[in-house]
C-alpha positions in Angstrom: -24.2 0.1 9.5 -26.7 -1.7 11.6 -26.1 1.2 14.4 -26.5 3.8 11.9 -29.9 2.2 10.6 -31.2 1.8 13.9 -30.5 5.6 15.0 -32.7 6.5 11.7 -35.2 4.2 12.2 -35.6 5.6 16.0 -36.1 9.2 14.2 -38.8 7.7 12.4 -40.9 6.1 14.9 -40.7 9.5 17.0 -42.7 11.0 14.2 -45.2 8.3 13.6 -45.5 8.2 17.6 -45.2 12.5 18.4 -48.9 13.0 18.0 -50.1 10.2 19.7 -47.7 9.0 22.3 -45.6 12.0 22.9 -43.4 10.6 25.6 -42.6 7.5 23.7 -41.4 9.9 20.7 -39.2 11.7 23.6 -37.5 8.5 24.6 -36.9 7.4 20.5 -35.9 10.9 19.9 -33.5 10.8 23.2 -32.2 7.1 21.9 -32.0 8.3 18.1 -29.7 11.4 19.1 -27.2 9.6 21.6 -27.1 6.4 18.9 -26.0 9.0 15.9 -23.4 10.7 18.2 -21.8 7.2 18.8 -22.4 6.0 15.1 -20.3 8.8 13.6 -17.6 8.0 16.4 -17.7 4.6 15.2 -17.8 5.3 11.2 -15.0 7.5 11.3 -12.7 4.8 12.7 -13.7 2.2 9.9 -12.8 4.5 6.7 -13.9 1.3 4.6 -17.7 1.3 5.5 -17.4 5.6 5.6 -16.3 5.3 2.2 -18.8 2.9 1.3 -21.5 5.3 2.3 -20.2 8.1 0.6 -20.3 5.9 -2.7 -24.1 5.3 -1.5 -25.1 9.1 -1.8 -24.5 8.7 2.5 -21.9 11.2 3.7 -22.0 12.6 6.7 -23.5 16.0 5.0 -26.5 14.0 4.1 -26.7 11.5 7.3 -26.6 15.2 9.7 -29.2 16.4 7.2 -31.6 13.7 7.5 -31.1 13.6 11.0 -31.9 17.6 11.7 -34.8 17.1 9.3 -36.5 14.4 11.7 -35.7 16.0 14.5 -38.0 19.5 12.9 -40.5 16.9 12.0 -41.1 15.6 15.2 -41.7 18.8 16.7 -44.3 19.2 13.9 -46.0 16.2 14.3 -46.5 17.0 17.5 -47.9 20.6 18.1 -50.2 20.1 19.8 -47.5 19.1 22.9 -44.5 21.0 21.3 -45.8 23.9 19.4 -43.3 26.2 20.9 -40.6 23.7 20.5 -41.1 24.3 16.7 -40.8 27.5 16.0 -38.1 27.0 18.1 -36.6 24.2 16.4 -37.4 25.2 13.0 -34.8 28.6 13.0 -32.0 27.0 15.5 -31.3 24.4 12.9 -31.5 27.0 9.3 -28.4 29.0 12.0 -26.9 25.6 12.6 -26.5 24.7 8.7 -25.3 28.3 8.0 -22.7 28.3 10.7 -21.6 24.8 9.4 -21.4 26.0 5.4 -19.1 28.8 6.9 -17.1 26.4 8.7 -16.9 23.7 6.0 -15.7 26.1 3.5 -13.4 27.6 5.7 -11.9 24.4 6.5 -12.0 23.6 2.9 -10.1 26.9 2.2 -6.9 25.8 5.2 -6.8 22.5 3.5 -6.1 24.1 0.1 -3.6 26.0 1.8 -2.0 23.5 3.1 -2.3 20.8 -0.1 1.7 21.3 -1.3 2.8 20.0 -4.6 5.4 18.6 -2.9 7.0 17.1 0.3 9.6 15.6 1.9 11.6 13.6 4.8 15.2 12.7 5.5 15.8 15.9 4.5 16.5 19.1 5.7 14.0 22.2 4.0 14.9 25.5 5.6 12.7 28.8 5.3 9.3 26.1 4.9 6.7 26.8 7.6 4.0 24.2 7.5 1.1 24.5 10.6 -0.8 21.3 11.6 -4.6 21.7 11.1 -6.6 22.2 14.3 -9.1 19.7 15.2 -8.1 15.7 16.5 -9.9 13.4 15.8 -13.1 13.6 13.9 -13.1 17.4 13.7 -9.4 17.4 11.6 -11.9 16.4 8.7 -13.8 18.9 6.8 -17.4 17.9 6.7 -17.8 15.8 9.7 -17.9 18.2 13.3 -21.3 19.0 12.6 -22.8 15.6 12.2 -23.0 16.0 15.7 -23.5 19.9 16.3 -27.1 19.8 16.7 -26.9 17.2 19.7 -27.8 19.6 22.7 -30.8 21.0 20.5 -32.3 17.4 19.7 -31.3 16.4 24.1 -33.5 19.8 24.8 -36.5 18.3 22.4 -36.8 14.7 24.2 -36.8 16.1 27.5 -39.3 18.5 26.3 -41.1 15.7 25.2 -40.8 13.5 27.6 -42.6 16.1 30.4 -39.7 18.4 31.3 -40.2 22.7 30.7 -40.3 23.6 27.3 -37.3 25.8 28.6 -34.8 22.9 27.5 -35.5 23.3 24.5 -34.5 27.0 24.3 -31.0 26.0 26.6 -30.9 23.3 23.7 -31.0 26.0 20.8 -28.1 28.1 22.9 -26.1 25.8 23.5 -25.9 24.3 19.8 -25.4 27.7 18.3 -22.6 28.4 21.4 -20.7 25.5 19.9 -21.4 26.1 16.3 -20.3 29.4 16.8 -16.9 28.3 18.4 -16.0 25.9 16.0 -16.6 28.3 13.2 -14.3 30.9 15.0 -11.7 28.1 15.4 -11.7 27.3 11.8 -11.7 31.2 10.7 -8.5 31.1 13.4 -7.2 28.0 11.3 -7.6 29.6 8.6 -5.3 32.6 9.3 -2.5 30.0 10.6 -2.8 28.6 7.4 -2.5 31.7 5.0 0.9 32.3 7.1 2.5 29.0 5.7 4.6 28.8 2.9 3.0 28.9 -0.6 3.1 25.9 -2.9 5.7 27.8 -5.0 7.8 28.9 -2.5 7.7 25.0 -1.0 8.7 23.8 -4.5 11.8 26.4 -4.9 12.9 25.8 -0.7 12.6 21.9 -1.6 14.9 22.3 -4.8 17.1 24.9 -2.7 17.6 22.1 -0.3 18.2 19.5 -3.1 20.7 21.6 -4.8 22.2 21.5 -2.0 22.2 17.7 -1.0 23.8 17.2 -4.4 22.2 13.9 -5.1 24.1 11.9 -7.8 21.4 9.6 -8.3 17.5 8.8 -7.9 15.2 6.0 -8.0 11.8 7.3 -9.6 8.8 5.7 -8.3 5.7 6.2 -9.5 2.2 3.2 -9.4 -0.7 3.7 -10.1 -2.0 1.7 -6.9 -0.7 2.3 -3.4 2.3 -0.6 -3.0 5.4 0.0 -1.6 7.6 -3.2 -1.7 8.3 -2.5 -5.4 10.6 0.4 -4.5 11.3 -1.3 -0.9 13.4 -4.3 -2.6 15.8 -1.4 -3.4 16.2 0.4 -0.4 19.1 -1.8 1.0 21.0 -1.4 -1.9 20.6 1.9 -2.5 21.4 2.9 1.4 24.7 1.1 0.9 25.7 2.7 -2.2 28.7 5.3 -1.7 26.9 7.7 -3.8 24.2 10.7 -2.3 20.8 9.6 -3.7 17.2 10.3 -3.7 14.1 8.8 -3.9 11.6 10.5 -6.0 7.7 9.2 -5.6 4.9 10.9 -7.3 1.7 10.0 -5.8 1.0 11.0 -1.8 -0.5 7.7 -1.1 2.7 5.5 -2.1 5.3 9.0 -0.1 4.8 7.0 3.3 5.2 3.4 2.1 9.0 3.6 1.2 11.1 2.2 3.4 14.1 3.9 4.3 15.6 6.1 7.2 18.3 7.8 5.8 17.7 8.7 1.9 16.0 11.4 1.1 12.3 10.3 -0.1 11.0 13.2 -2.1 7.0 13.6 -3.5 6.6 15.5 -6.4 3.1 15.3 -7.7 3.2 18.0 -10.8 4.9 17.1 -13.5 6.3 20.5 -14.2 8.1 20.7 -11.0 9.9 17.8 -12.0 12.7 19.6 -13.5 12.4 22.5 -11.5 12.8 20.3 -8.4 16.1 17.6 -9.4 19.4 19.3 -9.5 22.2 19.1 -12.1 24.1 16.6 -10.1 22.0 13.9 -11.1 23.2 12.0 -13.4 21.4 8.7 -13.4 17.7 7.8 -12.6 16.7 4.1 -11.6 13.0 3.1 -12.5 12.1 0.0 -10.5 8.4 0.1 -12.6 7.3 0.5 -15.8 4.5 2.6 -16.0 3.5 5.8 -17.7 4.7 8.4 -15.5 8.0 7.5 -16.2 8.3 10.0 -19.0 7.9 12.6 -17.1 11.3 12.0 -15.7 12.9 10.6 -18.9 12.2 13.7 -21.2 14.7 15.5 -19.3 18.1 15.9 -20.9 21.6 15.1 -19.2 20.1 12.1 -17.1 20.9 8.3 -18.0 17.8 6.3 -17.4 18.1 2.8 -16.7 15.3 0.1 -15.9 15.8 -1.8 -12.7 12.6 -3.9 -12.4 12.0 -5.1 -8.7 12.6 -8.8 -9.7 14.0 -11.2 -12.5 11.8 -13.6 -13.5 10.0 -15.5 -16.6 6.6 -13.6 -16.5 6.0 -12.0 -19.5 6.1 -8.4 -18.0 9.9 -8.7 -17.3 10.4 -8.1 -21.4 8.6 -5.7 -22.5 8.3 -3.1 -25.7 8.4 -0.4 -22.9 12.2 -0.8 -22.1 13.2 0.3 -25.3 12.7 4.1 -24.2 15.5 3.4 -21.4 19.2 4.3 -22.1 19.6 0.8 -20.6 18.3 -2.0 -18.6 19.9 -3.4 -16.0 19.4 -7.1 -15.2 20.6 -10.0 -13.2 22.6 -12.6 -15.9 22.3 -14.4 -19.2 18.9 -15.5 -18.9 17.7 -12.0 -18.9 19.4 -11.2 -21.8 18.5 -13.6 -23.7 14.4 -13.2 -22.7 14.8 -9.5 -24.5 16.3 -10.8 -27.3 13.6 -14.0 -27.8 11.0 -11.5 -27.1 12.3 -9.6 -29.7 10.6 -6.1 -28.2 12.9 -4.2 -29.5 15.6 -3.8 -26.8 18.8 -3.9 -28.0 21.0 -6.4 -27.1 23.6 -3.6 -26.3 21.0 -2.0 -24.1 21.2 -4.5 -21.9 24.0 -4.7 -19.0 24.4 -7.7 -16.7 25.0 -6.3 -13.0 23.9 -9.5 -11.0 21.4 -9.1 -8.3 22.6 -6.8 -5.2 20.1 -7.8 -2.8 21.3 -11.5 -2.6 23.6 -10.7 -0.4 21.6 -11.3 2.5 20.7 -14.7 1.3 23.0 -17.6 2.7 24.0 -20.2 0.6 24.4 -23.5 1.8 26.1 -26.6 0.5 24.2 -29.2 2.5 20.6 -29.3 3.9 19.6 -27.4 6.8 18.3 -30.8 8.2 22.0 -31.7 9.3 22.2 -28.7 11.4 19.3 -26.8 11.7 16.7 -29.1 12.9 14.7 -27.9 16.0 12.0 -27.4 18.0 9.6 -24.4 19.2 9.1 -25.9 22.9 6.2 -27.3 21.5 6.9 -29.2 18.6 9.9 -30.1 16.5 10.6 -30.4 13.4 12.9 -32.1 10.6 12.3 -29.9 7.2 11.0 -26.8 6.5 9.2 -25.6 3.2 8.6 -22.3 2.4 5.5 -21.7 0.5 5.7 -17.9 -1.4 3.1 -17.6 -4.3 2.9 -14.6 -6.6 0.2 -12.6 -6.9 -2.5 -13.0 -9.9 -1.3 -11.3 -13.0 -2.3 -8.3 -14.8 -3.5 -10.1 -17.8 -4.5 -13.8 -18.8 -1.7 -14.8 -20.6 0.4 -13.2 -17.5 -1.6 -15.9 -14.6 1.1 -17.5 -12.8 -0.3 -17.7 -9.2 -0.6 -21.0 -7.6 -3.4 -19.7 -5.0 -6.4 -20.7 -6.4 -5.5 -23.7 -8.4 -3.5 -25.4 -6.3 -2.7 -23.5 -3.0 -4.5 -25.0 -1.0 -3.3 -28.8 -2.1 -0.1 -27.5 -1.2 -0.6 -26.6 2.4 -2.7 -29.9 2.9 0.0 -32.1 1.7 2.8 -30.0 3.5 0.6 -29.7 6.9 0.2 -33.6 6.5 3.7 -34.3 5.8 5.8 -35.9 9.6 8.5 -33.2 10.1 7.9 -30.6 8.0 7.5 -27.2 9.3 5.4 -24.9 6.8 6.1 -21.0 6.3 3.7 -19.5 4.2 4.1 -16.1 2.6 1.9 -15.0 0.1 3.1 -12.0 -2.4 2.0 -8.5 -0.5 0.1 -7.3 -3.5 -1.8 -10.7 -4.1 -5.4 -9.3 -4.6 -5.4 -6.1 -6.0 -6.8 -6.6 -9.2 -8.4 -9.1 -8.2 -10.4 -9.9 -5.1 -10.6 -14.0 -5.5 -7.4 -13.8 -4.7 -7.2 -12.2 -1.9 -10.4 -13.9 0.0 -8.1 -17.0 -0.8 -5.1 -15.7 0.3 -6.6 -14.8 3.4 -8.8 -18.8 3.9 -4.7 -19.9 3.1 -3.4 -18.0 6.2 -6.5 -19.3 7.9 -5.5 -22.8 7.5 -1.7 -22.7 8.4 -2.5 -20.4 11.7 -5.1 -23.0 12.8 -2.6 -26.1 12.4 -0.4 -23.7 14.9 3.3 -24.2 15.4 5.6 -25.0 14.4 3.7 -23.8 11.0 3.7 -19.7 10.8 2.5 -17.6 8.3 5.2 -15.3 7.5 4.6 -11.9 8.9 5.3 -8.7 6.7 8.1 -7.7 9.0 10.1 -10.2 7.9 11.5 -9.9 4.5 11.4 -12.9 1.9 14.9 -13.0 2.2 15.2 -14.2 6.0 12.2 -16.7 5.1 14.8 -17.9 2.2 17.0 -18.4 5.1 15.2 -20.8 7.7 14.0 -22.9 4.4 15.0 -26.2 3.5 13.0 -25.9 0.0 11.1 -23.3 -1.7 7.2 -24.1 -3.2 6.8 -20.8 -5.7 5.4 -19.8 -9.2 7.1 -18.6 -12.0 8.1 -15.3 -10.6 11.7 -13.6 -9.4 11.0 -15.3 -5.9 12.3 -18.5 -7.5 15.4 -16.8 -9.2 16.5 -15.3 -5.9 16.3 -18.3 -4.0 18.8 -20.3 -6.3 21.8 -17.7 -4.9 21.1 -20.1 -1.6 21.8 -23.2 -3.5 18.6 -25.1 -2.0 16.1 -27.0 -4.0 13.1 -25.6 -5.3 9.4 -26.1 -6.6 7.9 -24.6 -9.5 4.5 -24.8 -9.7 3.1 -24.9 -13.4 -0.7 -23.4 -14.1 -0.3 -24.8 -17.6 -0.9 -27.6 -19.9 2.3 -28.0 -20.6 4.1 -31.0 -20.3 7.4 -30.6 -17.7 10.2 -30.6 -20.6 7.9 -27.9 -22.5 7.4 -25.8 -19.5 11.2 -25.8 -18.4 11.9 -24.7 -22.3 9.7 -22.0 -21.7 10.4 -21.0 -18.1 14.6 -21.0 -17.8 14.3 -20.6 -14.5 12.5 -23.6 -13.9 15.2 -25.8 -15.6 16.3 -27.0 -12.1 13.1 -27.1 -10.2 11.1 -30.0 -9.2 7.9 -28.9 -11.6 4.2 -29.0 -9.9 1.5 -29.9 -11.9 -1.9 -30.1 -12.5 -4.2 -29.6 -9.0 -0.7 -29.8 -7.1 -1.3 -33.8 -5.6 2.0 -34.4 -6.7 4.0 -32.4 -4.4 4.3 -35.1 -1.6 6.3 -37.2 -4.0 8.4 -34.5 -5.1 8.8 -33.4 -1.1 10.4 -36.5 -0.7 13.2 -36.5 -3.5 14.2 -32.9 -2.2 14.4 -34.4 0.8 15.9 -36.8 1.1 17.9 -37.4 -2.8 18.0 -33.9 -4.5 18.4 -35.5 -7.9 18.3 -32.2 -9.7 20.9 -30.3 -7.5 23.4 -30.2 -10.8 20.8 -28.8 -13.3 19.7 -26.3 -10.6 23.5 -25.4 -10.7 23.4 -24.9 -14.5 19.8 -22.5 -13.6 21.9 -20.6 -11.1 24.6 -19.5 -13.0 22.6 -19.0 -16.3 19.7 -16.8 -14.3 22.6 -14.9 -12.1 25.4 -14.4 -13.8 29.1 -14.4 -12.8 28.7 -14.7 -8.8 32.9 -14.5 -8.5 32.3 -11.1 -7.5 29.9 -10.2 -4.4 26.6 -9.2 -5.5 26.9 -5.6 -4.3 30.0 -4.7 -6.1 29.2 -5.8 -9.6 26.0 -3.2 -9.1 28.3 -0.5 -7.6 30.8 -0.5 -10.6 27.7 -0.1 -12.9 26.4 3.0 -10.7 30.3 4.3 -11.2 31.0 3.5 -14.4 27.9 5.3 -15.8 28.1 8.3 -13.3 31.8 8.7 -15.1 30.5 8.6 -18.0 28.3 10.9 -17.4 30.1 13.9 -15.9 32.5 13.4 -18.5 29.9 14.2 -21.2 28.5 16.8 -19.1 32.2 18.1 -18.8 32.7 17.9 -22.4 28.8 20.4 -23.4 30.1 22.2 -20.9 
């Protein structure tokens, strides 16, 4: 930004100076040109600030304009040096801006082109021909090439100005229109690449061609209004194990590359019309991991069973919602579930509901005794006794919905755990902390701050490594009220519930079932260091964490996996049968 003021403010002392000290205004004119070039280099790395100034009424339209129009000024203000410079000027640029409209709106024109309704990966679509857009770099986008187009003109006026032949001037002119001119002929070339490629309605019959032939039994629709991924992601492992073919449906572009998976087929549809036209008749049950509005454009189709998976079983009031009751079913973990649909009395139907366990605990390891007795270690630079993982929620979507422990007490808890002999702190925040609101995230971020400056064996928890494997290297969990602290009870490990309440601990575990076995966290969170210590070294609530286990997960006889795997088969049977039957 300061760059960008500075090359505009250079501009503007060339005109105040042309008349009078006409070398000086070469030398600003000279700096002003070069700083621009390098700004717009700059700005179109860092999409936040270019974004910021297109909100600002600053695009890169309006930054080349006010640039060009200097530049003519200068050689006004000073006529009486660069009178032929003008005229000169004046005409070069009026090409210039009608070479760049052609341009822009061919480019414009390719991108439309190009813009499919749909898309796909992990998936073979023959008969689709799809060309990549000329340009690298800053001249891919469709406004911002020119920015810099009038360079050689505004080089040919300092040097004028600052003594050298008006004749740069005119070299300046030709050799801005010899570029102009060949980046308009490369976009009127791109432009006829692109009206080769396959239409938007022939993409969206090749991509449901290719499906029909896939024969998917199954997909998981996913659709936010935000761009987050790990929603669907908690899935993927689960549904790349399953024995059936099945797809992943997203509806927005910007949430396409964020799922995680290299062997299902992730599919964008964006119209909601080529919904139908897109899923084959072999798919006979669609998974929602998120409740949102969109939704129905899936579930108005007949022939499909539509079941609510949720990304997480917890306590928060969105896990129980009036919205479920448009699902054939809902699919949860155990009891406790069951009974929060029934207490919230939503409308669900108690025969709605079917208990399938939790899949993804698998890769949790449960373990009878502490880590302490045979995972103690050291990091060649420090060892360490007991570790505590630290995994807060994110703020919630309403008021009555705050669980998150980051602003009221977070960072209480890392002081007490960083001060605490032998204990080793991980500390991974939730991945969408911040996104409706901003305190949060500025604290999240002052949180990482502190456990990266007390350095190892303390780590903040990097996203490549999944909560999971963070459950595994932890001797005790510090969480909110979320499904973090219902998965970690399949390892069997004590755990901390933090409570943003004024509830009193018996009220709050009424409340909150899964905090019925948890060591409960009050207040500004000074308590923890006591509590640290009966985890530690007592675990006095290890039998009513027991009781939490088995009512918040169900029948565990069976491995996680398979109890979700005899749903999935079960329905899909019933399924075909009906379809069998109509048919």
């Amino acid at each position: 930004m300061a760059a960008l003021a500075a090359s505009l403010a250079a501009f503007f002392l060339a005109i105040a100076l042309s008349a009078t000290a006409v070398g000086a205004a070469g030398l600003l004119v000279l700096l002003g040109s070069v700083g621009s070039v390098a700004t717009e280099v700059v700005l179109w790395r860092r999409p936040v600030v270019w974004q910021a100034l297109r909100r600002l009424q600053l695009d890169s339209t309006m930054r080349a304009g006010l640039r060009d129009s200097m530049l003519l000024a200068v050689t006004a203000a000073a006529a009486t040096r660069a009178l032929d410079a003008f005229h000169t000027v004046a005409p070069t640029l009026a090409g210039l801006w009608a070479l760049r409209t052609v341009t822009v709106l061919l480019q414009r024109s390719s991108a439309e082109k190009r813009r499919l309704p749909v898309s796909w990966r992990n998936l073979d679509v023959p008969g689709v021909r799809l060309s990549r857009p000329w340009g690298v770099g800053a001249l891919a986008d469709v406004a911002t090439w020119p920015s810099s187009g009038s360079l050689p003109l505004a080089l040919g006026v300092a040097v004028s100005l600052l003594g050298a032949p008006s004749g740069w001037v005119q070299a300046g002119a030709v050799v801005s229109f010899v570029l102009a001119g060949a980046v308009a002929g490369l976009a009127l070339v791109d432009g006829l690449r692109a009206a080769r490629d396959t239409t938007a309605d022939a993409a969206v019959r090749a991509l449901a061609g290719a499906l029909e032939a896939y024969a998917p039994d199954l997909v998981l629709y996913y659709s936010r209004p935000e761009a987050v991924g790990y929603i669907a992601n908690v899935w993927m492992p689960t549904l790349e194990a399953l024995p059936h073919r099945t797809v992943v449906m997203v509806r927005e572009a910007y949430n396409e590359p964020l799922i995680q998976t290299d062997s299902i087929p992730v599919v964008r549809v964006s119209a909601a019309n080529d919904i139908e036209r897109v899923l084959p008749r072999s798919v006979h049950l669609a998974l929602y991991p998120s409740n949102v509005a969109k939704n129905n454009h899936l579930i108005r189709l007949p022939g499909i069973f539509d079941v609510f998976i949720g990304h997480g079983d917890s306590d928060k009031g969105g896990s129980a919602t009036v919205l479920t009751r448009i699902f054939d079913e809902a699919w949860v973990s155990g009891p406790a579930a069951r009974d929060r649909y029934r207490v919230a009395d939503v409308g669900v139907r108690d025969e709605q509901v079917r208990e399938v366990g939790r899949p993804q605990l698998r890769e949790i390891q449960r373990h009878e005794a502490p880590l302490t007795e045979s995972h103690a270690g050291h990091d060649e630079v420090s060892s360490w006794e007991y570790t505590v993982l630290y995994a807060p929620t994110r703020e919630g979507f309403f008021a009555s919905w705050e669980y998150s422990s980051v602003v009221s007490q977070g960072g209480v808890i890392l002081d007490t755990l960083l001060r605490t002999p032998g204990v080793r702190v991980l500390f991974k925040p939730h991945p969408g902390t911040g996104t409706d609101d901003p305190l949060f995230a500025e604290e999240v971020e002052q949180l990482r701050g502190i456990v990266r400056t007390a350095g190892p064996p303390h780590e903040v928890v990097s996203g490549v490594e999944g909560l999971y494997a963070a459950f595994n290297r932890a001797d005790l969990l510090v969480s909110d009220v979320s499904s973090v602290i219902t998965d970690f009870l399949a390892s069997g490990k004590p755990y901390v519930v933090t409570n943003p309440t004024s509830m009193a601990d018996a009220e709050f575990r009424a409340h909150f079932p899964s905090a019925q076995g948890a060591y409960i966290l009050s207040g500004d969170g000074s308590e923890l260091g006591r509590l640290l210590q009966d985890a530690w070294h007592r675990d006095s609530l290890s039998v009513a964490r027991a009781r939490t286990a088995a009512y918040l997960l169900g029948d565990t006889s069976q491995p996680p996996l398979e109890r979700f795997i005899d749903a999935v088969d079960t329905v899909l049977a019933l399924q075909r049968a009906d379809t069998a039957r109509r048919v």
